[in-house]
C-alpha positions as CSV (number, residue, x, y, z in Angstrom):
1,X,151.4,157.0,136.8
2,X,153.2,154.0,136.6
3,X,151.3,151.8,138.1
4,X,148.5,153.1,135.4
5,X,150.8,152.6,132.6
6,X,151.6,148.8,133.6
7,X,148.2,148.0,133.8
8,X,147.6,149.5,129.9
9,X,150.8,147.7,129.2
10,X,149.5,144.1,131.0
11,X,145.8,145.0,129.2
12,X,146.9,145.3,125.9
13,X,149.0,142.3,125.5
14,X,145.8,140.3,126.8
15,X,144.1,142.0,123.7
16,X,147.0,141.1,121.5
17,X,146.8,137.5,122.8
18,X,142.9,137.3,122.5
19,X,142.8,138.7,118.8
20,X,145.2,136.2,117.9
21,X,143.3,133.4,119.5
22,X,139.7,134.9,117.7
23,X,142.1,134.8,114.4
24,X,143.1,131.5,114.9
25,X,139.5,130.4,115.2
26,X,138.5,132.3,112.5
27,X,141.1,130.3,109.8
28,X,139.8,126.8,111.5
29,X,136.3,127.8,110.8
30,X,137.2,128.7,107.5
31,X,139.1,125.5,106.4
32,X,135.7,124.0,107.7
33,X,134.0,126.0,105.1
34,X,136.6,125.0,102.5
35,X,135.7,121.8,103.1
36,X,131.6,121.8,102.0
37,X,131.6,120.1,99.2
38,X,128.6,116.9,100.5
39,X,128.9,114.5,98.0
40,X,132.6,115.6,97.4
41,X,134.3,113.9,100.2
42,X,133.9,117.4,102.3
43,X,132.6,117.7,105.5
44,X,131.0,121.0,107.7
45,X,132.8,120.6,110.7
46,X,131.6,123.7,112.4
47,X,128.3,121.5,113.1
48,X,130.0,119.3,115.1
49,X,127.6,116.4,115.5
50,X,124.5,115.8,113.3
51,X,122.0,113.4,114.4
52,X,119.9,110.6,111.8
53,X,116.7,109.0,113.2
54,X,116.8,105.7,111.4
55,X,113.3,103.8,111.1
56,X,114.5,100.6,109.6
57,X,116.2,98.4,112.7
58,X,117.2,96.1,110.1
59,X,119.8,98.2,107.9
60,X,120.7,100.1,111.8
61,X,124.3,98.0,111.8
62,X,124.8,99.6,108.1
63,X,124.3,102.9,109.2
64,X,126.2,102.4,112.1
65,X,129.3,101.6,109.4
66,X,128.4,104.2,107.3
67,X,128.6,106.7,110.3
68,X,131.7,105.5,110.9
69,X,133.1,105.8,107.4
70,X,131.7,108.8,107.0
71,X,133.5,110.9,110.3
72,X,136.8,109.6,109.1
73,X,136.3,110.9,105.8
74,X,135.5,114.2,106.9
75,X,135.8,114.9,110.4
76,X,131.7,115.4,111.2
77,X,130.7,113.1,113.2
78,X,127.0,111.1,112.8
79,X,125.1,110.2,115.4
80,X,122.7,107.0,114.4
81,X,119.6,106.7,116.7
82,X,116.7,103.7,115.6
83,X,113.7,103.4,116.1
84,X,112.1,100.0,117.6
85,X,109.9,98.2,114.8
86,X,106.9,100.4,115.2
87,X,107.4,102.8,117.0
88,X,109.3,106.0,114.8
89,X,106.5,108.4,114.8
90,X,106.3,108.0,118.7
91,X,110.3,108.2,119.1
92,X,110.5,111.1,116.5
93,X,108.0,112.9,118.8
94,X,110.0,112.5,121.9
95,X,113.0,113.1,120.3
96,X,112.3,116.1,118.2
97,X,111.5,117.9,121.0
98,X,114.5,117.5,122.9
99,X,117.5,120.3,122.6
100,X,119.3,117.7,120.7
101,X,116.9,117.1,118.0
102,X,117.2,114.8,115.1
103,X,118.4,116.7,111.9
104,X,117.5,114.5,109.5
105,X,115.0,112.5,110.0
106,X,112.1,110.5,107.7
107,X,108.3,111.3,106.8
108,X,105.7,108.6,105.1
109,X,105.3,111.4,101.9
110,X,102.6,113.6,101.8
111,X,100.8,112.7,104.6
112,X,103.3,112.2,107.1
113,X,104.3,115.9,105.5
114,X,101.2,117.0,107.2
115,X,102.3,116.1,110.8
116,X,106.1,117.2,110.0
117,X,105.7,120.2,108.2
118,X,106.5,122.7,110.9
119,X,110.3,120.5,110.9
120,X,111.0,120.2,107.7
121,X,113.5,122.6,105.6
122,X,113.0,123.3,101.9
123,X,115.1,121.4,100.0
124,X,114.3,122.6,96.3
125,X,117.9,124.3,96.5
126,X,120.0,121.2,97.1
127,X,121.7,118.6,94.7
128,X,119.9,116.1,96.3
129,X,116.8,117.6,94.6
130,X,118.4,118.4,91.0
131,X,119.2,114.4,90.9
132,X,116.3,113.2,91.2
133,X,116.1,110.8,88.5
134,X,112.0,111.8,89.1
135,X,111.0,115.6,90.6
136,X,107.4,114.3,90.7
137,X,108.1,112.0,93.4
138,X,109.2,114.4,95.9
139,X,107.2,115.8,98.7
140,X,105.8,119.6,97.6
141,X,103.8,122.2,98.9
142,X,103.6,125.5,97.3
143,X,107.4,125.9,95.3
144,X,108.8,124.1,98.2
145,X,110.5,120.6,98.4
146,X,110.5,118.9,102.1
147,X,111.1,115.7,101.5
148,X,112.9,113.4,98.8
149,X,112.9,109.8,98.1
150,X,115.5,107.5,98.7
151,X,114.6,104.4,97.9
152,X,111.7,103.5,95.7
153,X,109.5,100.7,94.4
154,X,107.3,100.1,91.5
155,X,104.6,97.5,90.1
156,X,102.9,97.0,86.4
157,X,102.5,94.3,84.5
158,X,105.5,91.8,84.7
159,X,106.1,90.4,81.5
160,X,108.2,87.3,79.6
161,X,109.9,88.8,77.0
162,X,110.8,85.3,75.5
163,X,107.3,84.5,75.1
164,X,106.5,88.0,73.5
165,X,109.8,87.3,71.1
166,X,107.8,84.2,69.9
167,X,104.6,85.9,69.4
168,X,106.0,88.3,67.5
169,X,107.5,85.9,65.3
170,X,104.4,83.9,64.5
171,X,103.8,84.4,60.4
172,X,99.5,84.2,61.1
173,X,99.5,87.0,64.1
174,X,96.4,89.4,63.7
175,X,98.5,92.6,64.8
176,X,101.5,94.2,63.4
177,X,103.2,94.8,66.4
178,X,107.1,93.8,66.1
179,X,107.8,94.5,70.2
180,X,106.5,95.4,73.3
181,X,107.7,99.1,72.7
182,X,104.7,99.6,70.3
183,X,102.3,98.6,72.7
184,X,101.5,101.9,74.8
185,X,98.0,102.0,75.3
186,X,94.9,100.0,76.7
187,X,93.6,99.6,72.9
188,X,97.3,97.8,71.6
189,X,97.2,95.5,74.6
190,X,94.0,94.7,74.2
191,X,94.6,93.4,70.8
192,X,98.5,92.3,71.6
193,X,96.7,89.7,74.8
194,X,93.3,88.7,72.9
195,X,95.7,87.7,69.9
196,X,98.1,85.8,72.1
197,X,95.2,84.1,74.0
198,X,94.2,82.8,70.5
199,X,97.9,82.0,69.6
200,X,98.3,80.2,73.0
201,X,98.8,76.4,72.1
202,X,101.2,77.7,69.7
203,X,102.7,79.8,72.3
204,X,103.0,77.0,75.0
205,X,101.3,78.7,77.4
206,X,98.1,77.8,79.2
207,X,97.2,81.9,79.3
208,X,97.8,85.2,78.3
209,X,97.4,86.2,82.4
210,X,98.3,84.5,85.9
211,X,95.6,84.4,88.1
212,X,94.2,86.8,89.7
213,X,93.8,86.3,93.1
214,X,90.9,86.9,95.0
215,X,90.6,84.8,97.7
216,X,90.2,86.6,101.2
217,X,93.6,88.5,102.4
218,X,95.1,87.8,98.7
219,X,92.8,91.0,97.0
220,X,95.4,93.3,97.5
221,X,96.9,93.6,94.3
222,X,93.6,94.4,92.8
223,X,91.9,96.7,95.5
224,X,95.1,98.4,96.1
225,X,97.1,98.8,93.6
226,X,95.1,98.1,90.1
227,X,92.5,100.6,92.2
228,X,95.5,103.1,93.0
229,X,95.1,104.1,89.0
230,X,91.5,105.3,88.1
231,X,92.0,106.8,91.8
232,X,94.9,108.5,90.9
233,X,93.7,110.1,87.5
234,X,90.2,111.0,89.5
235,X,92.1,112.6,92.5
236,X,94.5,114.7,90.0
237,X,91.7,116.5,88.4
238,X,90.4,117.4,91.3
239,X,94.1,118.7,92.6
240,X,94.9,122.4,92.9
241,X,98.3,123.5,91.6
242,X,101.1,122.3,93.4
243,X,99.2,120.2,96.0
244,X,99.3,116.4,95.9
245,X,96.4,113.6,94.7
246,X,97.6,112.0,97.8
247,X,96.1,114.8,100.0
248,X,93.6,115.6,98.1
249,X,92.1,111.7,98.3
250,X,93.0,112.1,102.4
251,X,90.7,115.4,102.8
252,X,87.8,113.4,100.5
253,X,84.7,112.3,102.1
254,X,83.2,110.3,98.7
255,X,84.1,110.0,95.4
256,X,82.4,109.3,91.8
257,X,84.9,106.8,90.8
258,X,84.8,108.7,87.4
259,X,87.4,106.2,86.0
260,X,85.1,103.0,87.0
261,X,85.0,101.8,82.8
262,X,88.7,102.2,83.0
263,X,89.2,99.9,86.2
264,X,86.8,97.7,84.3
265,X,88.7,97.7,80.8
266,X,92.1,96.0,82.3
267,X,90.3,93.8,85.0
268,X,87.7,92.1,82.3
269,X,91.4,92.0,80.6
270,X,93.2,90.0,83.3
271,X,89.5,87.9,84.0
272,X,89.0,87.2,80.1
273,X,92.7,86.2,79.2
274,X,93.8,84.2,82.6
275,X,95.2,80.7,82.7
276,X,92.2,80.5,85.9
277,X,88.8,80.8,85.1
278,X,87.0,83.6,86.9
279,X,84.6,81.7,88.3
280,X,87.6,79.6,90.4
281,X,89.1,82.8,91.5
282,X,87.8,83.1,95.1
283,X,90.8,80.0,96.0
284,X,93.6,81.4,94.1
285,X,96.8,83.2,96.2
286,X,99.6,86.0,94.8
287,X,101.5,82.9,95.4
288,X,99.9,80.6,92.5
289,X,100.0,83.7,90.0
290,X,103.6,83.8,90.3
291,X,104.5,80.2,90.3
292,X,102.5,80.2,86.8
293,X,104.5,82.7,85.9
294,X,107.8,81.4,87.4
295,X,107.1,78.3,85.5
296,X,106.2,79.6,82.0
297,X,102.6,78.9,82.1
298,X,101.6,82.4,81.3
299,X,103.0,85.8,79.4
300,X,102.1,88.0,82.2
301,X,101.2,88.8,86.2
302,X,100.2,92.2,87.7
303,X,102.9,92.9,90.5
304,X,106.0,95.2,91.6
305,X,109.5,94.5,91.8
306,X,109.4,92.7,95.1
307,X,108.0,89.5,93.1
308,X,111.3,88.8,91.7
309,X,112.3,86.8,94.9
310,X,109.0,85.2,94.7
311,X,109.7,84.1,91.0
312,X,113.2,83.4,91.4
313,X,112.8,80.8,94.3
314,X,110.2,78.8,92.8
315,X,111.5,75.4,92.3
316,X,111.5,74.6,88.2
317,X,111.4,78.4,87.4
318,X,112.4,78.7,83.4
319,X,111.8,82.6,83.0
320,X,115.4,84.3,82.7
321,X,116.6,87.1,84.2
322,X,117.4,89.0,81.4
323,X,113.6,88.6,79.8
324,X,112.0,89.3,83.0
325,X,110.3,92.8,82.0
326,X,107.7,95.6,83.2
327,X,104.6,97.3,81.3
328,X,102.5,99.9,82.7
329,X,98.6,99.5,83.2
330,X,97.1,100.5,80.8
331,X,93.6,101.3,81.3
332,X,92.3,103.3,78.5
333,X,92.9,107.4,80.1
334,X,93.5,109.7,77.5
335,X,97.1,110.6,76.8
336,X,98.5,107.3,78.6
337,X,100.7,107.0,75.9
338,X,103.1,108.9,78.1
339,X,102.1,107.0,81.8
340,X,104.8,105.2,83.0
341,X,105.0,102.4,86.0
342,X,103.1,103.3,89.3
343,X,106.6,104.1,91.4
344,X,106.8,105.3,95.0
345,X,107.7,105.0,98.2
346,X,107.2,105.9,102.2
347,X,110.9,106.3,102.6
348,X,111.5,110.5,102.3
349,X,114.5,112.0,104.4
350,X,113.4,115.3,105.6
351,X,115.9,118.3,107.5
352,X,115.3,119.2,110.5
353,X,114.6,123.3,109.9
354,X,114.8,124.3,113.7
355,X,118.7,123.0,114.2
356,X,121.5,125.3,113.3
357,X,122.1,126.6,109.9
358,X,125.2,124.6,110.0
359,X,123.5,121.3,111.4
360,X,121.2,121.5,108.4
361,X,124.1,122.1,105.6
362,X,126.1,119.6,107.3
363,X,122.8,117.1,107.3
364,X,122.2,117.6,103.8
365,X,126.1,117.2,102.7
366,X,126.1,114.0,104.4
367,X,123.2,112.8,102.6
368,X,124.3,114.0,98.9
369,X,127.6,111.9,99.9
370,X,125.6,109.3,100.2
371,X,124.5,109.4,97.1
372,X,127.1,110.6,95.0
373,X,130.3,109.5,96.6
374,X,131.4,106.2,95.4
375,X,132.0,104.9,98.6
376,X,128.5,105.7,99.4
377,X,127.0,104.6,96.7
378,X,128.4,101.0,97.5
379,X,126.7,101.3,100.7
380,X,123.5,102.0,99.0
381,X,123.4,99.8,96.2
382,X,125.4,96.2,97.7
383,X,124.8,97.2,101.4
384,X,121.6,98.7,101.7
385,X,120.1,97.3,98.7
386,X,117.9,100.6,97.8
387,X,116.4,101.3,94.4
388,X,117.8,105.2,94.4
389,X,115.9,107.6,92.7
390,X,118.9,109.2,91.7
391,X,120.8,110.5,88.4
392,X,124.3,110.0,89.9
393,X,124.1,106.1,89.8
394,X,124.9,104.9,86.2
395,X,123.9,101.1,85.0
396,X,127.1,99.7,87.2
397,X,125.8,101.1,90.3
398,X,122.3,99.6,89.8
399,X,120.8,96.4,91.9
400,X,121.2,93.4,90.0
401,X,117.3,92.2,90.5
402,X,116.0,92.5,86.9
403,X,112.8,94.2,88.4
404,X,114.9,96.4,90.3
405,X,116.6,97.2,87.0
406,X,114.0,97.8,85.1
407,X,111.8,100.3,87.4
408,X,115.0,102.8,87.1
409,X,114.3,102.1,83.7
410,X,111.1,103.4,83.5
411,X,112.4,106.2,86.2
412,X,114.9,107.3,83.1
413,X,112.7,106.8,80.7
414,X,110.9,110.2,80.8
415,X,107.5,109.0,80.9
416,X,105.1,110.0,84.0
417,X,105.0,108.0,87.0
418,X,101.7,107.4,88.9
419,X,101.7,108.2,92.1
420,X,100.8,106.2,95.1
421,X,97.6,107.1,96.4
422,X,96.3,104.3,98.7
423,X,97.6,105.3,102.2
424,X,95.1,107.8,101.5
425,X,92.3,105.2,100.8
426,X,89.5,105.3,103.7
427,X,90.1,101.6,105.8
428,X,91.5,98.3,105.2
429,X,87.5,97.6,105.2
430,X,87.2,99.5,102.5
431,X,90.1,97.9,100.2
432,X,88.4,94.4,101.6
433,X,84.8,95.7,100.8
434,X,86.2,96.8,97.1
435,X,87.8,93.0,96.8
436,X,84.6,91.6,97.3
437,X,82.7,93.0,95.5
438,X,85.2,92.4,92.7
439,X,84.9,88.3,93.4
440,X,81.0,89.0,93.4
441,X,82.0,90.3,89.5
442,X,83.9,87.7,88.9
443,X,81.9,84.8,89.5
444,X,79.0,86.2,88.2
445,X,76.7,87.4,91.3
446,X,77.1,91.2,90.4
447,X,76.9,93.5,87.8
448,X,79.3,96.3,87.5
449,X,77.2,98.7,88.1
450,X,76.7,97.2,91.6
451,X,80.6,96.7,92.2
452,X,80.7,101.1,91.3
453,X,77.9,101.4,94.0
454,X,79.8,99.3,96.3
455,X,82.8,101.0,96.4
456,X,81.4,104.2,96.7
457,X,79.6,103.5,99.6
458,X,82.4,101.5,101.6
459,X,84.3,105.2,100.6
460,X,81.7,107.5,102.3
461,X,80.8,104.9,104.9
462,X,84.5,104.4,106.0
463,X,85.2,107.7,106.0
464,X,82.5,108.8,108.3
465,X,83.8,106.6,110.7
């Protein structure tokens, strides 16, 4: 009986001494919890590591910091993998299948959705959904969000806003219009460039428009992104609820190009009221359009907010930062009154739904500190350089490019974005067939009627291959 009673003895202080061990855990675990507050400063420690497949080897160093930064902040530590130029869908397939799997990793939007889709976590719940400066630009399916921008870009019309001031200060102008905030449809540019070309000696400029290129290679900004708008409106009609253009252009075999007058309208625009006449086209480069513009030879040059490099480095450049501003183009569609710039990206961080629970919370917290911490916002906006799509960074916290500035402009100012469509388009032979058939237009060998059957056919032809 003894010996029985030592051993309950001997077994029941191991129990005492396990329980208080388990409770011991269970208040660490708990000051973990405390702690999950993302963009707070907080940290989930109970995921112990998260893991970021990085695509972009050169910003890998920055992440590498920010890692760093990052653990001693909070305690989780983040593990920073890149990808070789070229080869992050191949590397996210290896490693994704591995028992350490990346938890966050990046999709190319709606189409790289496709192939990721059985990864990727909802995120409509999450802060870094309710900032977005722009909902629309998020990956959906359904009610579901899977992936969200980060960085984005935009193109439109680039503008001088010191050459606008002066038209609108000429006492014989034929319009009324006092600035460029009245002009929000096709119909007011129209008569705002027609007007200016008329005014231009007065104006000191040589045209309303750069040229637009259309030598061989230098179409893109016509058979890309000008074509990325009638496109856009087409593939929207033909969109169920809650799918995207984007997919619905991917899954189409032809199209009508319904919006072909519309196409038409802006590029007779840019052709009619260009410092290069049309039929001289077929030698002109993206370069010369923005060295005319650079050089205050012209009012205005279709491009995105990558050209400000391009205009600030030309050598005599006059155009100021500070009048250096965007339009959207205008083509004519009903209700464009409330279109804004064409804005997107290929750059969407997506969670990894088969980790942990707590990998995922931890993943996301990491990324809303990114975005809303101050210290992580200095990574994002002096470090990384990214336009963020984001409510949490004020005018301060914005990239100083004026182009840069002024697409989060546009991004705050309410009005509807067009999506990018063209990584849905058929074939880089059919954007070249589409370019020349629009120098055939320009110098006069077709009609337009014969560019609309062109592009049709390069559609359905590509496609079938």
């Amino acid at each position: 009986m003894k010996r029985i009673r030592r051993k309950s003895q001997h077994l029941l202080m191991i129990l005492a001494a396990l329980l208080l061990l388990l409770a011991g855990c269970g208040r660490a675990e708990s000051n973990g919890g405390d702690k999950q507050q993302g963009g707070q400063g907080g940290g989930n420690k109970q995921a112990g590591e998260i893991y970021f497949l990085n695509f972009k080897p050169e910003i890998a160093e920055i992440y590498n910091q920010i890692a760093k930064d990052y653990e001693q902040e909070t305690g989780v530590r983040v593990k920073v993998v890149t990808a070789a130029s070229g080869t992050y869908e191949t590397t996210l397939r290896s490693e994704i299948a591995k028992n350490d799997a990346p938890t966050i990793f990046q999709i190319n939007g709606p189409i790289g959705y496709q192939t990721w889709k059985d990864y990727t976590r909802d995120l409509k719940d999450t802060e870094l959904y309710a900032n977005l400066t722009d909902q629309g630009l998020a990956v959906t399916d359904g009610d579901g969000v899977y992936g969200i921008p980060y960085v984005v870009e935009g193109y439109g019309i680039i503008y001088n806003n010191a050459i606008m001031e002066k038209y609108f200060a000429l006492p014989n102008r034929a319009t009324e219009f006092k600035s460029m905030d009245e002009v929000n449809n096709f119909a007011a540019l129209k008569a705002l460039v027609e007007d200016m070309t008329a005014h231009k000696d007065e104006l000191g400029i040589k045209g309303v428009f750069a040229s637009t290129s259309l030598a061989a290679g230098e179409q893109w900004r016509w058979q890309t992104h000008l074509a990325n708008i009638p496109f856009y409106y087409e593939f929207l009609e033909d969109t169920q609820e809650g799918d995207s253009p984007t997919l619905t252009a991917l899954a189409a075999d032809e199209i009508e190009f319904r919006y072909d007058q519309n196409f038409k309208n802006i590029f007779d625009l840019y052709l009619n009221n260009s410092i290069t006449k049309s039929t001289l086209l077929g030698s002109k480069s993206t370069a010369d359009a923005m060295a005319e513009f650079a050089l205050g030879q012209v009012a205005m040059v279709q491009n995105g907010n990558w050209a400000w490099a391009q205009i600030n480095g030309v050598e005599g450049n006059v155009v100021k930062a500070e009048d250096i501003r965007f339009l959207p183009i205008y083509t004519g569609i009903a209700g464009e009154e409330n279109q804004g710039l064409a804005i997107g990206t290929e750059n969407y961080f997506a969670i990894n739904k088969n980790v942990s629970e707590e990998k995922q919370q931890a993943s996301i917290e990491f990324l809303e500190w990114l975005f809303t911490s101050d210290k992580g916002k200095d990574y994002v906006v002096n470090q990384l350089g990214f336009i963020a799509p984001f409510q949490t960074f004020d005018e301060s916290e914005q990239p100083s490019d004026p182009l840069a500035r002024e697409i989060v402009r546009w991004l705050e100012s309410g009005k509807e974005s067009i999506e990018w469509i063209f990584a849905a388009f058929p074939s880089e032979e059919f954007k070249n067939l589409f370019g020349n058939a629009l120098l055939e237009y320009a110098q006069g060998n077709f009609s337009w009627e014969e560019v609309v059957t062109e592009v049709r056919e390069a559609w359905r032809s590509e496609k079938a291959k």
